[in-house]
N, C-alpha and C positions, 0 to 999 in steps of 0.2 A: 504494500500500500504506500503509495507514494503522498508524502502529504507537504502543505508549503513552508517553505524558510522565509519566518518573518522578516527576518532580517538581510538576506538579495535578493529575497520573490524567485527562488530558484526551488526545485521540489527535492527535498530532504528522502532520504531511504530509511525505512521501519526495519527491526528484526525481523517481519517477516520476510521483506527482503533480500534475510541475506543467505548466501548459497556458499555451505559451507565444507571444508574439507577435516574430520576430524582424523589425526594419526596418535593410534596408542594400541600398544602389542596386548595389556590386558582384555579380553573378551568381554569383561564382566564391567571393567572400569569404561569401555568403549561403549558397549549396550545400553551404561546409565547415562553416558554422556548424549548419546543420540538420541532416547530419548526425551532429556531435558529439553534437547536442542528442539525435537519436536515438540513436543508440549508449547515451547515458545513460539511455535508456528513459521521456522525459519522455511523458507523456499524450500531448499533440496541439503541434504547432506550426504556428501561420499563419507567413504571409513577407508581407511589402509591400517596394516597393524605394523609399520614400521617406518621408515623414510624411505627407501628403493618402492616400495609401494604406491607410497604419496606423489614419488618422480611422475614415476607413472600416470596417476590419477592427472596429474599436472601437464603432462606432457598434450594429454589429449583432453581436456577440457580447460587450456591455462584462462580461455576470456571466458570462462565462467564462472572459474572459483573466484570470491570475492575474500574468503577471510580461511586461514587452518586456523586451527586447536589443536596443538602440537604437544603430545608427550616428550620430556627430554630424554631417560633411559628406554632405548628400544633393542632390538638384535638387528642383525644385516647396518642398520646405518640409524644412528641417533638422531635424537631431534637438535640437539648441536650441528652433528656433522650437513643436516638438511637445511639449515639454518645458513649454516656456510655457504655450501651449495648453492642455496637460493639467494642469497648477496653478493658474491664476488664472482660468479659465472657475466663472464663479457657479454654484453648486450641481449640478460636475460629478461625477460617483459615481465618476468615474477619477482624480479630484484624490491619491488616496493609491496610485496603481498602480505598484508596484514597478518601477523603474527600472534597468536597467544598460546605462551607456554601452558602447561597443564602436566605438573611435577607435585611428587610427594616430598621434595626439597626446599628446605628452608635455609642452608646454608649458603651467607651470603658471598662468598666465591661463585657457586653455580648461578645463581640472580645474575652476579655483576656480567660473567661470562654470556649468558643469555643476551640481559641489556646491551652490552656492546653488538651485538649480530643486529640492533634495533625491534626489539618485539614492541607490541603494541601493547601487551601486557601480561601480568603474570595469576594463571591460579591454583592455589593450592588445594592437592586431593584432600579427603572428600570435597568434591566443590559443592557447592550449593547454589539452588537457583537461582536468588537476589544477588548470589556473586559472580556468578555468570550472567545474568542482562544488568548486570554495570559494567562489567567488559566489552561487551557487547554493544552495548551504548558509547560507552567513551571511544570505540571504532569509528562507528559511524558515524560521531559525533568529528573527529581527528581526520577523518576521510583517505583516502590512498594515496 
């Protein structure tokens, strides 16, 4: 649902909106998170359970994913090493794709490391729903 931006009369994007890519190797933590994701009413959600996954997903839908939800500890390739990947690859069109980690870490090493690859923001497992559409929100509110 598109609705207006009072402030440049341009139409602002809703949660439900947004079409999103979620990567995390737990089944059980990925099934809760989809569907949160649903309940909020977002457009469409892919799943990968790892980052070579996610390439993938990316590869062939890059102008539709609008935002991941990225696990940091995965197998085959992290949400760090995907992170990398998707910032410093030369003239990749996903270089600015809206980021939010989704880690059982609190240790602020891993934050900072994160933060510098530029996420859009950080949530910690269990997440919850009111923590999740303010992430959500502050996206689209931040824009791409």
């Amino acid at each position: 649902m598109l609705t207006d931006n009072a402030k440049d009369g341009l139409p602002s994007r809703g949660i439900n909106d947004l079409r999103v890519l979620l990567i995390e190797d737990d089944d059980f933590t990925r099934r809760l998170m989809s569907r949160l994701l649903q309940d909020l009413k977002v457009r469409h959600v892919w799943e990968a359970s790892d980052g070579m996954a996610a390439l993938g997903i990316l590869r062939d839908h890059a102008e539709e994913v609008d935002l991941a939800i990225c696990d940091l500890e995965m197998p085959r390739m992290s949400g760090l090493d995907l992170l990398h990947a998707l910032r410093t690859a030369t003239g990749n069109p996903l270089a600015d794709l809206p980021v939010i980690v989704l880690t059982a870490h609190r240790e602020a090493d891993t934050v900072k490391r994160a933060i510098a690859y530029g996420i859009s923001g950080y949530l910690v497992k269990p997440v919850s729903k009111a923590d999740l559409v303010k992430r959500l929100t502050f996206v689209l509110q931040k824009g791409r």
